[in-house]
C-alpha positions as a Markdown table, in Angstrom:
| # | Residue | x | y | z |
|---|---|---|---|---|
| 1 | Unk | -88.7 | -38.1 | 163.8 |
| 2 | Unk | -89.3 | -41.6 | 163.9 |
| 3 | Unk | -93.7 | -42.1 | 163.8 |
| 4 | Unk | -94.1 | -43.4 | 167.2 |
| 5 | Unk | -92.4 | -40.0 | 169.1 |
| 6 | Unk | -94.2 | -37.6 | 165.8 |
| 7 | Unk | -97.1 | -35.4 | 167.7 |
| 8 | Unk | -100.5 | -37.0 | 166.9 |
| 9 | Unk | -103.2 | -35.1 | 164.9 |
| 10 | Unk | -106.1 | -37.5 | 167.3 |
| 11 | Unk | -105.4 | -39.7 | 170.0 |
| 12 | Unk | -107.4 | -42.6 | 170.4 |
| 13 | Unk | -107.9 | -44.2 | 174.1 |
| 14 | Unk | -108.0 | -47.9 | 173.8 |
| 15 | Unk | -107.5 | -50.2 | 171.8 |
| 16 | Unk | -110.4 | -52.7 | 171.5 |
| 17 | Unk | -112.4 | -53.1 | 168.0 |
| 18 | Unk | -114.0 | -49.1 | 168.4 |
| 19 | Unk | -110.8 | -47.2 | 169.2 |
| 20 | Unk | -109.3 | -49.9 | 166.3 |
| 21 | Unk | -111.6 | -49.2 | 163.2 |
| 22 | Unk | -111.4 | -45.2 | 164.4 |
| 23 | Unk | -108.2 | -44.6 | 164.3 |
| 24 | Unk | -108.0 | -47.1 | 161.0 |
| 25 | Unk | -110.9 | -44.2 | 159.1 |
| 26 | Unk | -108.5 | -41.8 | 160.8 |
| 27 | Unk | -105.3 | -42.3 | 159.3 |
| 28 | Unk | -106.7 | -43.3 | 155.8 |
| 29 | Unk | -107.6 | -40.0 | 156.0 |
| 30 | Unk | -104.3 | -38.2 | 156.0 |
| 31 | Unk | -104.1 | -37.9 | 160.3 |
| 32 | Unk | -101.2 | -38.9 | 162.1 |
| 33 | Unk | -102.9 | -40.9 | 165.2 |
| 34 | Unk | -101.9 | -42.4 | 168.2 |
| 35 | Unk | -103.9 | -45.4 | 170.0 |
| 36 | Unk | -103.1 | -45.4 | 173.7 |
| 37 | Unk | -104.1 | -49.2 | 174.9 |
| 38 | Unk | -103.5 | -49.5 | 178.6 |
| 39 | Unk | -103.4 | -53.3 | 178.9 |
| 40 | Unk | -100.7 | -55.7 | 177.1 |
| 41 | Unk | -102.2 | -56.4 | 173.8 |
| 42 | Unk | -105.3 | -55.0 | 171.5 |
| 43 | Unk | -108.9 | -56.2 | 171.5 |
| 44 | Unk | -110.4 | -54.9 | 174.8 |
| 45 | Unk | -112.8 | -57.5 | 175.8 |
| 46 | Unk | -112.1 | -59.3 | 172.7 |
| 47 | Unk | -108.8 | -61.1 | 173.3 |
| 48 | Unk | -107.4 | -64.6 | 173.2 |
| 49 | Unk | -105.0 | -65.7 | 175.5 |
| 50 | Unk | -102.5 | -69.3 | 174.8 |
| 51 | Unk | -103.0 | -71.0 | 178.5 |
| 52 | Unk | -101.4 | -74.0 | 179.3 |
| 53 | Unk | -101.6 | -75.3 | 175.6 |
| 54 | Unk | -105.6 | -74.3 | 175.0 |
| 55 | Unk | -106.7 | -71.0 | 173.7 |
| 56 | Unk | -109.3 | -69.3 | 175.9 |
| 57 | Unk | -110.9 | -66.5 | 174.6 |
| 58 | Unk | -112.5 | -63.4 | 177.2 |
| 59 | Unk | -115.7 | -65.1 | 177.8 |
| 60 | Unk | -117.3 | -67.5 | 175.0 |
| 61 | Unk | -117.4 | -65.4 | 171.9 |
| 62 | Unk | -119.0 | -66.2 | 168.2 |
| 63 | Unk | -117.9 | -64.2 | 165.1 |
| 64 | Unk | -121.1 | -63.2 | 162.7 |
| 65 | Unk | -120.0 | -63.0 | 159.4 |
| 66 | Unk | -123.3 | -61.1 | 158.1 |
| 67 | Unk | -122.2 | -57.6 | 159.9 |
| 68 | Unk | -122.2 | -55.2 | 157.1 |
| 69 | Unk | -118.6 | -53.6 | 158.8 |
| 70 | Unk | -117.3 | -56.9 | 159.1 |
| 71 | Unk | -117.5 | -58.2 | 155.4 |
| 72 | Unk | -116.2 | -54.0 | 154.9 |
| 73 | Unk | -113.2 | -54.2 | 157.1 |
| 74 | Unk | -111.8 | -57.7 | 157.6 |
| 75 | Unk | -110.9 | -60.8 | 154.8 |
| 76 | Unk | -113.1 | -63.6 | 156.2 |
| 77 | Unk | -111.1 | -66.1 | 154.1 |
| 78 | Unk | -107.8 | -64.5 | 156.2 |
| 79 | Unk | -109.0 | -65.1 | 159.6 |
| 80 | Unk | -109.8 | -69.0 | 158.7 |
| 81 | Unk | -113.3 | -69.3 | 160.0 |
| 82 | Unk | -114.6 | -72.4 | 161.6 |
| 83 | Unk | -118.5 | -72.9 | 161.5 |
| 84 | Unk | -120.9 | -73.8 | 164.3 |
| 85 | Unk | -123.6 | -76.4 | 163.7 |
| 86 | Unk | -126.6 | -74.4 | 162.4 |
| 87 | Unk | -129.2 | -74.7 | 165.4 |
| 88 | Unk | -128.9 | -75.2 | 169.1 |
| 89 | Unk | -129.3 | -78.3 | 171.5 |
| 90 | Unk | -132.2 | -77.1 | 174.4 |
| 91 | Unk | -131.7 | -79.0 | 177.5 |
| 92 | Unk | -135.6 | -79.8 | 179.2 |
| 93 | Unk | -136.7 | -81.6 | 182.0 |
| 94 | Unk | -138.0 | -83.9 | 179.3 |
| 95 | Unk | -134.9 | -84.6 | 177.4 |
| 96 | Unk | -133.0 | -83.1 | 174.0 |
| 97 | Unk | -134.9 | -81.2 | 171.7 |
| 98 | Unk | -132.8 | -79.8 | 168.7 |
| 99 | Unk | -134.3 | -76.6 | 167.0 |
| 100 | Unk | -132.4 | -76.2 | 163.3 |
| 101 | Unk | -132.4 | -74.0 | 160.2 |
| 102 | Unk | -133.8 | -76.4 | 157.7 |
| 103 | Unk | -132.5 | -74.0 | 155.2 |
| 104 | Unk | -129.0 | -74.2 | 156.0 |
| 105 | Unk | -129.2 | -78.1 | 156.8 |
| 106 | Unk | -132.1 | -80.2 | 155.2 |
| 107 | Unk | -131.2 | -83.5 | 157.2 |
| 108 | Unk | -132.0 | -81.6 | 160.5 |
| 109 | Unk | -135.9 | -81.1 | 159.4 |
| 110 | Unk | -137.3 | -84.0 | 160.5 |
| 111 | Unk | -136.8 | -82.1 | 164.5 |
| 112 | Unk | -139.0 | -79.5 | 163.4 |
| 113 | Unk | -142.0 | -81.7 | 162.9 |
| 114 | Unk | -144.9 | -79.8 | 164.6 |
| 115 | Unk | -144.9 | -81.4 | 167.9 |
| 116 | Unk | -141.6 | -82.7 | 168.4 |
| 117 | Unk | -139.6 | -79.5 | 169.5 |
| 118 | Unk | -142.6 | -76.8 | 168.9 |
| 119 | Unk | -146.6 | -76.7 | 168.1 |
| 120 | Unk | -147.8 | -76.0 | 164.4 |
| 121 | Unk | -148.5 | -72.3 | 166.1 |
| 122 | Unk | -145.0 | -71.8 | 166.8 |
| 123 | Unk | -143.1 | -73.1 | 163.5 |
| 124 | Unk | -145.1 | -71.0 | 161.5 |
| 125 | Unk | -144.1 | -67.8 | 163.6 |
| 126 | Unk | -140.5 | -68.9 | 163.5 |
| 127 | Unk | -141.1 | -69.1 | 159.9 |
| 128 | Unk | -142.6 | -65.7 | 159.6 |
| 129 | Unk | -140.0 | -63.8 | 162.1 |
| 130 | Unk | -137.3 | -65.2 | 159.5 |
| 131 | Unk | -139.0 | -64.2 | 156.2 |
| 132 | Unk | -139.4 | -60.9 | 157.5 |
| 133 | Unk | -136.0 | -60.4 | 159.6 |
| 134 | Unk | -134.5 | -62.0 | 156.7 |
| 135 | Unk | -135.7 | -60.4 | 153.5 |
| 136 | Unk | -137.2 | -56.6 | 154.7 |
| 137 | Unk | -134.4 | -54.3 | 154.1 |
| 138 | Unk | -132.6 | -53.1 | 157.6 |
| 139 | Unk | -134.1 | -49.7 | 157.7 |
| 140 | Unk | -137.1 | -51.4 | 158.5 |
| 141 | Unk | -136.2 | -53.2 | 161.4 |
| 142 | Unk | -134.5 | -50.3 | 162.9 |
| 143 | Unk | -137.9 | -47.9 | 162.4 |
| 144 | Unk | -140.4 | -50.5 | 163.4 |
| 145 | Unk | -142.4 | -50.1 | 166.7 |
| 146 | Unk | -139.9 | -50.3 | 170.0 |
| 147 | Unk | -141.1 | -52.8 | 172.6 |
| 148 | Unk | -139.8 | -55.4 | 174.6 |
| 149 | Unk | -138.3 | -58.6 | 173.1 |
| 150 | Unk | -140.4 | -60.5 | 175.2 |
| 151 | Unk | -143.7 | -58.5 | 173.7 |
| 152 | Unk | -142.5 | -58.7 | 170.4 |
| 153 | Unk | -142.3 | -62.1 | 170.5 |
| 154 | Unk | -145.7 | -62.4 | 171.7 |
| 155 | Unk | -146.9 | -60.2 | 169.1 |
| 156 | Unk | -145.3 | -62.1 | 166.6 |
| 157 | Unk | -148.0 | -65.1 | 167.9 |
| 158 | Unk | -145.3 | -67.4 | 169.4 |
| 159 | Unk | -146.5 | -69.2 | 172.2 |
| 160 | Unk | -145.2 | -68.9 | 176.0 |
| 161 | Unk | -144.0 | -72.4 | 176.4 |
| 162 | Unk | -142.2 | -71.9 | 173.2 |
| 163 | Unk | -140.7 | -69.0 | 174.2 |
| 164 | Unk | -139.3 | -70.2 | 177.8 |
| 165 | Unk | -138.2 | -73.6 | 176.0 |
| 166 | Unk | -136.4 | -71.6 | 173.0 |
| 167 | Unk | -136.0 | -68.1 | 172.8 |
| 168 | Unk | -135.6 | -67.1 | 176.9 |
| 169 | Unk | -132.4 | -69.2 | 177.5 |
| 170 | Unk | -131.1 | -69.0 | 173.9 |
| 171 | Unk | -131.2 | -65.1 | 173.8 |
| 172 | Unk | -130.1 | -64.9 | 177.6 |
| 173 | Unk | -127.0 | -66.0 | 176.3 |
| 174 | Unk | -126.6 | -63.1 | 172.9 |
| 175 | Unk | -127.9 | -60.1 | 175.7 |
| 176 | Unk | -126.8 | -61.2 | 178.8 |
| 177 | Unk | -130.2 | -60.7 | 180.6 |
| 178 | Unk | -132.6 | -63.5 | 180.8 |
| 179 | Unk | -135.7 | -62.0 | 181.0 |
| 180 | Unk | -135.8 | -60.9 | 177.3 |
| 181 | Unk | -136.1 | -57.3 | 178.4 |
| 182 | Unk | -133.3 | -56.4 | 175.3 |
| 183 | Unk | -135.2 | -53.5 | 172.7 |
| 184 | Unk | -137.1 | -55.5 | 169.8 |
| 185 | Unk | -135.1 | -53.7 | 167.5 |
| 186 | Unk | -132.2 | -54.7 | 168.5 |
| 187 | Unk | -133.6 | -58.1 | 169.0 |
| 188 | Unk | -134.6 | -58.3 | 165.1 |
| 189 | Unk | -131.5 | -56.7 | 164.2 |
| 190 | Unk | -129.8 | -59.5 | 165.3 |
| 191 | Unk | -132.1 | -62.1 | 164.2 |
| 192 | Unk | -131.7 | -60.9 | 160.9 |
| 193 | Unk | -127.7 | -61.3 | 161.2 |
| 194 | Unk | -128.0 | -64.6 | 162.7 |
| 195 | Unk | -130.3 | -65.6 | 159.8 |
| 196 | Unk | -128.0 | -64.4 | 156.9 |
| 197 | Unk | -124.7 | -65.0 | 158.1 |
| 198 | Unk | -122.8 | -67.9 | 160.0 |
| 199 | Unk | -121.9 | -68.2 | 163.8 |
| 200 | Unk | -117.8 | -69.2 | 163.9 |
| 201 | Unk | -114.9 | -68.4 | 165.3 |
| 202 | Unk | -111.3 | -68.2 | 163.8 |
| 203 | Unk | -108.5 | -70.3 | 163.9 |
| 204 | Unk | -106.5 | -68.6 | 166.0 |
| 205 | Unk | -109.3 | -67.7 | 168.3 |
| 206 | Unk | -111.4 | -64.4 | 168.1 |
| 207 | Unk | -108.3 | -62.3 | 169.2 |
| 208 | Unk | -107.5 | -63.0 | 165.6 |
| 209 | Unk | -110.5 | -60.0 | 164.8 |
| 210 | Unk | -109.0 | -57.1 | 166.4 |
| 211 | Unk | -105.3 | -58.2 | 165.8 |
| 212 | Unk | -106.0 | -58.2 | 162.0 |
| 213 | Unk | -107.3 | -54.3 | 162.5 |
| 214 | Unk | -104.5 | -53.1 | 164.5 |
| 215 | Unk | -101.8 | -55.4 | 161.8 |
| 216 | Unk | -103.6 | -52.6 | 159.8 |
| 217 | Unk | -102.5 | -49.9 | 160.9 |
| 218 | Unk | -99.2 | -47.6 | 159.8 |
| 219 | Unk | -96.4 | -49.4 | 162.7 |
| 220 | Unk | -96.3 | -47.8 | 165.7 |
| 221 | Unk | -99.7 | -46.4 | 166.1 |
| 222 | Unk | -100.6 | -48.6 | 168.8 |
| 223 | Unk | -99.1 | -47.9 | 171.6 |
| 224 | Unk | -99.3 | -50.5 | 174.9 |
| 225 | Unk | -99.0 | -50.4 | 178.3 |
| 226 | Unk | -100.2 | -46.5 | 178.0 |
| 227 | Unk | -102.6 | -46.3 | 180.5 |
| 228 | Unk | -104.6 | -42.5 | 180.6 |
| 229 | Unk | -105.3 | -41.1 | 183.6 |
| 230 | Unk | -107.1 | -38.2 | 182.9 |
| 231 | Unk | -107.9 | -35.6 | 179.5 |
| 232 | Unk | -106.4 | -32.2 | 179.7 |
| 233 | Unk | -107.7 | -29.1 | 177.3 |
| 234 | Unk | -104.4 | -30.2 | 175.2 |
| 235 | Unk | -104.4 | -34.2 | 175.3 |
| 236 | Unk | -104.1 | -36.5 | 177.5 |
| 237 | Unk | -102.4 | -37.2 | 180.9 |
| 238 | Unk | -100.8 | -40.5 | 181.2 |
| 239 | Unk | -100.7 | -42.5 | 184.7 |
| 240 | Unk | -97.0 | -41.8 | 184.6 |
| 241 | Unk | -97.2 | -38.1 | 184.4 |
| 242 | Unk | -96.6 | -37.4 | 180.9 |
| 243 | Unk | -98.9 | -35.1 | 179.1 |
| 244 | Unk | -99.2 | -36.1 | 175.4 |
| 245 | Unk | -100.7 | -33.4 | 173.1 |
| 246 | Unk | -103.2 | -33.7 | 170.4 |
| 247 | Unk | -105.3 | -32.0 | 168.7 |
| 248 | Unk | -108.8 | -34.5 | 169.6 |
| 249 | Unk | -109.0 | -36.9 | 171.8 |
| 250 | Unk | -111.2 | -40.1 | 171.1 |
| 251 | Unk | -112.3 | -42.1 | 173.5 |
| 252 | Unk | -112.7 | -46.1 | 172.9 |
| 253 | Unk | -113.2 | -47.3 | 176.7 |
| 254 | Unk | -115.0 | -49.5 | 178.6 |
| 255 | Unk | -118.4 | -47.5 | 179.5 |
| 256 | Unk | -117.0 | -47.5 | 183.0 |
| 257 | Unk | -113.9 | -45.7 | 182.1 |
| 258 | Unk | -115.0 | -43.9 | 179.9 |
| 259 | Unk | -117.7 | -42.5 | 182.2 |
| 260 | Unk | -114.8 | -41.2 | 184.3 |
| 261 | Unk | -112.8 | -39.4 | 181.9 |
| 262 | Unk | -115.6 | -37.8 | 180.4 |
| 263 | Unk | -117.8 | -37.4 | 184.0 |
| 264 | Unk | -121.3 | -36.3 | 182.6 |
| 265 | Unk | -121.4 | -39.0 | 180.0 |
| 266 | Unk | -124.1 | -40.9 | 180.3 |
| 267 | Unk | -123.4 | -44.4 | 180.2 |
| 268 | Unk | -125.2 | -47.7 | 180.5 |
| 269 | Unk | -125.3 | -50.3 | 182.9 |
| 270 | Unk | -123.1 | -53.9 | 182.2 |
| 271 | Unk | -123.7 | -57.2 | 181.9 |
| 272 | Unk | -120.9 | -59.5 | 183.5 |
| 273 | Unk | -120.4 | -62.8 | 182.5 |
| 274 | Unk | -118.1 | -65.6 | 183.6 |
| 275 | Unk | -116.8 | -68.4 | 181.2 |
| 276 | Unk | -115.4 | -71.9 | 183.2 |
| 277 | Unk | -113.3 | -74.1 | 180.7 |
| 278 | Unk | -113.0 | -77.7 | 181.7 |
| 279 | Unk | -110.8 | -80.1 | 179.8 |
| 280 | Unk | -112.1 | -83.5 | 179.0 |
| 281 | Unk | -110.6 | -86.7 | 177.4 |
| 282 | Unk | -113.3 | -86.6 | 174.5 |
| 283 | Unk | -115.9 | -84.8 | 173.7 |
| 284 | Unk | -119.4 | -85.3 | 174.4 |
| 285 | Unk | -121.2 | -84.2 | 171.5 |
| 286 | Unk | -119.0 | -84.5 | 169.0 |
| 287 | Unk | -120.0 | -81.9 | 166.6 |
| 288 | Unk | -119.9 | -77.5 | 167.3 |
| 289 | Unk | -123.0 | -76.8 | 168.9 |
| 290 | Unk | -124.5 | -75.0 | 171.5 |
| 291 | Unk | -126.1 | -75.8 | 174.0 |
| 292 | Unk | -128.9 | -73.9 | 176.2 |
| 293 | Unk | -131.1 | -74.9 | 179.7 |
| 294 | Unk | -134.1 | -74.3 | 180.0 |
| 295 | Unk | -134.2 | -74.0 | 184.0 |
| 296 | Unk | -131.4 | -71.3 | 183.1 |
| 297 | Unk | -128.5 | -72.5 | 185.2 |
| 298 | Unk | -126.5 | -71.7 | 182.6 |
| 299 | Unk | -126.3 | -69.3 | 179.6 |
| 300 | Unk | -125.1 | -71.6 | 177.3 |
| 301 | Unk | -122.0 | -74.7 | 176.9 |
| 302 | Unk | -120.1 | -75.7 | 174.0 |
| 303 | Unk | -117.1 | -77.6 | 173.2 |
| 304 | Unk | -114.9 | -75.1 | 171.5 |
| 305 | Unk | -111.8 | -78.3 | 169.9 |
| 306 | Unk | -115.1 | -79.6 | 168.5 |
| 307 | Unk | -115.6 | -75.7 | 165.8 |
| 308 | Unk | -111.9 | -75.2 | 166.2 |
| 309 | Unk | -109.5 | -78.6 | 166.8 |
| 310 | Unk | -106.6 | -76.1 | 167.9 |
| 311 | Unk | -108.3 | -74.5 | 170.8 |
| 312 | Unk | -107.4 | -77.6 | 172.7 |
| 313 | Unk | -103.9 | -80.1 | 172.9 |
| 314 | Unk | -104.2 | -83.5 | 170.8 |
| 315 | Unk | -106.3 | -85.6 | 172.6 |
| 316 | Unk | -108.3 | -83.4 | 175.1 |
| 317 | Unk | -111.8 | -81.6 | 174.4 |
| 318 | Unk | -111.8 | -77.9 | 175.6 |
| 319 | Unk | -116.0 | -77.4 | 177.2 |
| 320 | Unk | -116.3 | -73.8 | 177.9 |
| 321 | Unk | -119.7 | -72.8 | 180.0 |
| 322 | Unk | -120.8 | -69.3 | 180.4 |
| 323 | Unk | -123.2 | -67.7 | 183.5 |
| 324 | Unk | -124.5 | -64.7 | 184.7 |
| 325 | Unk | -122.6 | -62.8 | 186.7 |
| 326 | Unk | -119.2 | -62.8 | 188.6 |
| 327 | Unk | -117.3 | -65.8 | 189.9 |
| 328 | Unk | -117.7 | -67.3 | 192.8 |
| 329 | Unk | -115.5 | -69.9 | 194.3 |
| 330 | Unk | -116.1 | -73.0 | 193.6 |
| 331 | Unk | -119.0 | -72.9 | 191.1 |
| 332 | Unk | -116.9 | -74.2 | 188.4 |
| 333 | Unk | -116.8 | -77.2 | 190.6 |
| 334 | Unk | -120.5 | -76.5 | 191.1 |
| 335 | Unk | -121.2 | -76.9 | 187.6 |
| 336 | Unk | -120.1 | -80.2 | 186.6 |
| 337 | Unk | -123.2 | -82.5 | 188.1 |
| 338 | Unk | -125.0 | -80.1 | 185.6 |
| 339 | Unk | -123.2 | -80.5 | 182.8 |
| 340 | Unk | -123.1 | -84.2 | 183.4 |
| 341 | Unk | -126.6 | -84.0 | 183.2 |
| 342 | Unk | -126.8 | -81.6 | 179.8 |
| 343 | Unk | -124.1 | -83.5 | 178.3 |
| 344 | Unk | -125.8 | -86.7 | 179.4 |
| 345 | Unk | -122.0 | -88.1 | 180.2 |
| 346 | Unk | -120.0 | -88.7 | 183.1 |
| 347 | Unk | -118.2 | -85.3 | 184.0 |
| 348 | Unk | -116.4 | -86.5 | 187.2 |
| 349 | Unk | -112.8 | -86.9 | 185.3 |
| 350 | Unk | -113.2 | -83.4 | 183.6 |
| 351 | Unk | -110.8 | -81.2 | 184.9 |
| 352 | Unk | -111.1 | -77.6 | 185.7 |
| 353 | Unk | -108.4 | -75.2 | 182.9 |
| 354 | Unk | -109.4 | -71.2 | 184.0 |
| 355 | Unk | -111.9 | -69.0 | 184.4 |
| 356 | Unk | -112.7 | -65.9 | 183.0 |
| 357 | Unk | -114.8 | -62.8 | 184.4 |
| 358 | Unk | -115.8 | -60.2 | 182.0 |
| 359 | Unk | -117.3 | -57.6 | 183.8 |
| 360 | Unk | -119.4 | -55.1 | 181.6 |
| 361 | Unk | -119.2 | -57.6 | 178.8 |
| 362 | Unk | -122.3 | -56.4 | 176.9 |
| 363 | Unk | -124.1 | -52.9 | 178.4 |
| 364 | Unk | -127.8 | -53.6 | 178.5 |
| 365 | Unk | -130.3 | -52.4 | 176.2 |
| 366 | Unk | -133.3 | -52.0 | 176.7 |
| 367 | Unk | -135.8 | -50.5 | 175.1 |
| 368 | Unk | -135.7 | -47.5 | 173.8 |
| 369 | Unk | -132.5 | -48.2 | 173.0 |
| 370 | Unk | -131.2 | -45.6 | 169.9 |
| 371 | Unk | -128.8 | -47.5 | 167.6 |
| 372 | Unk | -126.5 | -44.8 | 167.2 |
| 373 | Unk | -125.2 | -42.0 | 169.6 |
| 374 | Unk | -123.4 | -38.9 | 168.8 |
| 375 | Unk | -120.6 | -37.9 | 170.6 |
| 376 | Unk | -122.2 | -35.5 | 172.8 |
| 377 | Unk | -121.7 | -31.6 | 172.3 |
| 378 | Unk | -120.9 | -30.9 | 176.1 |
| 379 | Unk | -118.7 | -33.5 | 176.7 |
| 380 | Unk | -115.5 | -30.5 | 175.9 |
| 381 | Unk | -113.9 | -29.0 | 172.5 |
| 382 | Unk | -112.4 | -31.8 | 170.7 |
| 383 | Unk | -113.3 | -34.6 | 172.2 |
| 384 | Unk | -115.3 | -37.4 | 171.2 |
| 385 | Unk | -116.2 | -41.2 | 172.4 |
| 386 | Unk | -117.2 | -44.2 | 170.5 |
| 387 | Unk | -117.8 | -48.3 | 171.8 |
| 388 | Unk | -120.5 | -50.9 | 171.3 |
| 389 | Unk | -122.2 | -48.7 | 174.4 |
| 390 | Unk | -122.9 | -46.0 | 171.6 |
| 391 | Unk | -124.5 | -47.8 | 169.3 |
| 392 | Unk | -125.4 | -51.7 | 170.0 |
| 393 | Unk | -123.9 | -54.5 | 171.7 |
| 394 | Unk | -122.2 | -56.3 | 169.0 |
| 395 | Unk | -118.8 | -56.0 | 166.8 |
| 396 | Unk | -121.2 | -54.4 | 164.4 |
| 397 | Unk | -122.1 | -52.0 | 166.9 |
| 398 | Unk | -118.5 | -51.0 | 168.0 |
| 399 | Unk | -117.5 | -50.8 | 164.2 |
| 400 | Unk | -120.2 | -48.7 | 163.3 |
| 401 | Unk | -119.4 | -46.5 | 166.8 |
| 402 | Unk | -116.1 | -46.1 | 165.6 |
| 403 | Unk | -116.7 | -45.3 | 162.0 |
| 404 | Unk | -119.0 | -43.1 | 163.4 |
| 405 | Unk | -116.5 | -41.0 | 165.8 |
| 406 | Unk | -113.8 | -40.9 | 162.8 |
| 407 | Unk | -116.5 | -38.8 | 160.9 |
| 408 | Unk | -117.3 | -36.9 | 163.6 |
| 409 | Unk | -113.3 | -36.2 | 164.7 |
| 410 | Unk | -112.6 | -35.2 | 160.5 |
| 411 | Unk | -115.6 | -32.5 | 160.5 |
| 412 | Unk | -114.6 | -31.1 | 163.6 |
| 413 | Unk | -111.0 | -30.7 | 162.2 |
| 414 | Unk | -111.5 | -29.4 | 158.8 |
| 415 | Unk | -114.0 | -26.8 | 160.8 |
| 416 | Unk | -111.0 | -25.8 | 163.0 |
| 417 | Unk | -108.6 | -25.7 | 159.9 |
| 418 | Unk | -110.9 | -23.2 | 157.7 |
């Protein structure tokens, strides 16, 4: 029988990087899975997409190479990984201030000269959040006290103008919320990653991440265009009207969906974002960076050809800008007097490429926020759920989900074996 019509030991629903490194634990294990993806291609929210010769990503994206699950699961040197400048370029009513890791890039020091992008106060509280995020180990972070990260930056003696010019629209853009309501934890957590690792993307665009998981897998385990309708006590039941057996189900969905076929679950809230790519005849920076506002019209800008030349045709720049929220029409229109005016360049000839809405492109977190959910005991025999919504809002937290639910599927099994 060839593998794709053999009856699964565990379906997995969905295909993004949870369902992915689930059913990868699950078949080193001996199982014969199935992965049911209902779109045209794996990655969920984390796909890449060739569009009139530019690569667009879902949304803007960055790849973290300090996850612990990453440097586990993936070859960094296969996925060709293109660095962004280490700092960020803050937009102000007052000009261009540049806050850098002196660390990672001595010439950049100079901006961090007490009183030219942050008081005396300020510097030496950056300098203490990194020592500590940096250095303690991780169980630390994850059992400190849980607050706000708006309190904990307080507590941590930084002061408020520092905050709003820095941290509130920097952060706005890695939560999706810009009131720096996120759990501290998970706040410091993060911190920590950005501090040991580096912000890129691959060459082939972050689709690249998930597509090297499923390439991973035994052939035919994915399976897409699949789309589940419903669980049934033996499987699944397809929107076709084909019941599939299996011994455990897996969920890997959206919070959304999988909120429906598991009604009870208790599932967070989303944060929707929409990314507007423009194309320009050069770009305006010349050099990876992001970009941030510090009246919070935006989340963040970036010109993608300048980390990754092949994200954009010879010749042409690729700008992508991320907000909150859906799209409306015409904001991408909307938005180019205010990139003209963060850019500090003439935006009149840019020209519009395609937008993309994510809706529930991070759930929100905030505090307390546990790291680390169970599948729960009443959600039915045999059936279990994992996603970045059970743990944290990162590839780390889906990884970890997943490896997580592969565990949990394996000692449910050998239980019903013996």
């Amino acid at each position: 029988m060839p593998a794709e019509r053999a009856v699964p030991d565990v379906l997995v629903v969905g295909a993004g990087i949870a369902g992915l490194v689930c059913a990868l634990d699950l078949t080193r294990a001996g199982l014969r899975v199935a992965v049911l993806e209902s779109s045209d291609g794996v990655g969920g929210r984390m796909r890449s997409d060739r569009y009139d010769g530019f690569t667009i990503d879902r949304g803007f994206q960055v790849f973290n190479t300090a996850y612990p699950q990453v440097r586990r699961r993936l070859s960094l040197p296969a996925l060709r990984l293109r660095p962004f400048t280490r700092g960020v370029l803050i937009h102000t009513g007052h000009g261009r201030l540049r806050l850098a890791d002196p660390t990672r890039d001595p010439r950049r020091a100079a901006a961090l000269l007490p009183g030219r992008t942050a008081s005396a106060r300020d510097l030496l509280a950056l300098a203490r959040l990194g020592a500590a995020d940096a250095l303690l180990p991780a169980h630390r972070l994850k059992t400190a006290p849980e607050r706000t990260t708006r309190a904990a930056l307080s507590a941590a003696g930084f002061t408020d103008a520092f905050t709003e010019t820095f941290f509130r629209p920097f952060l706005a853009g890695v939560f999706l919320e810009d009131e720096l309501a996120t759990s501290s934890r998970v706040f410091h957590l993060v911190w920590r990653s950005m501090l040991r690792g580096t912000l890129c993307l691959p060459d082939e665009g972050i689709g690249a991440v998930p597509r090297r998981l499923a390439d991973a897998l035994p052939p035919g385990t994915v399976r897409l265009g699949h789309p589940v309708a419903r669980l049934t006590e033996g499987g699944v039941l397809t929107a076709d009207g084909r019941e599939l057996p299996a011994r455990a189900v897996v969920v890997a969905t959206d919070p959304a969906t999988a909120g429906y076929l598991l009604p009870g679950l208790p599932v967070p809230p989303g944060r929707t974002v929409t990314t507007y790519y423009h194309a320009a005849e050069r770009s305006p920076v010349s050099e990876p960076v992001l970009l941030t506002d510090t009246r919070l019209r935006i989340l963040n800008t970036c010109v993608l050809s300048d980390a990754v030349p092949g994200y954009a045709p010879p010749g042409t720049a690729l700008v992508a800008t991320s907000v909150l929220g859906t799209d409306h029409p015409g904001r991408g229109s909307d938005l180019l007097p205010v990139l003209a005016e963060i850019y500090g360049t003439d935006t009149t000839r840019w020209d519009p490429v395609t937008t993309r809405e994510v809706p529930g492109a991070l759930p929100a977190m905030p505090p307390p926020q546990p790291l680390s959910r169970p599948s729960p005991a009443d959600i039915g025999r045999h059936r279990f759920v994992c996603g970045d919504h059970r743990a944290t809002g990162s590839v780390q937290g889906a990884m970890a989900s997943g490896t997580r639910a592969a565990r949990e599927v394996l000692r449910d099994l050998t239980r019903t074996d013996h």
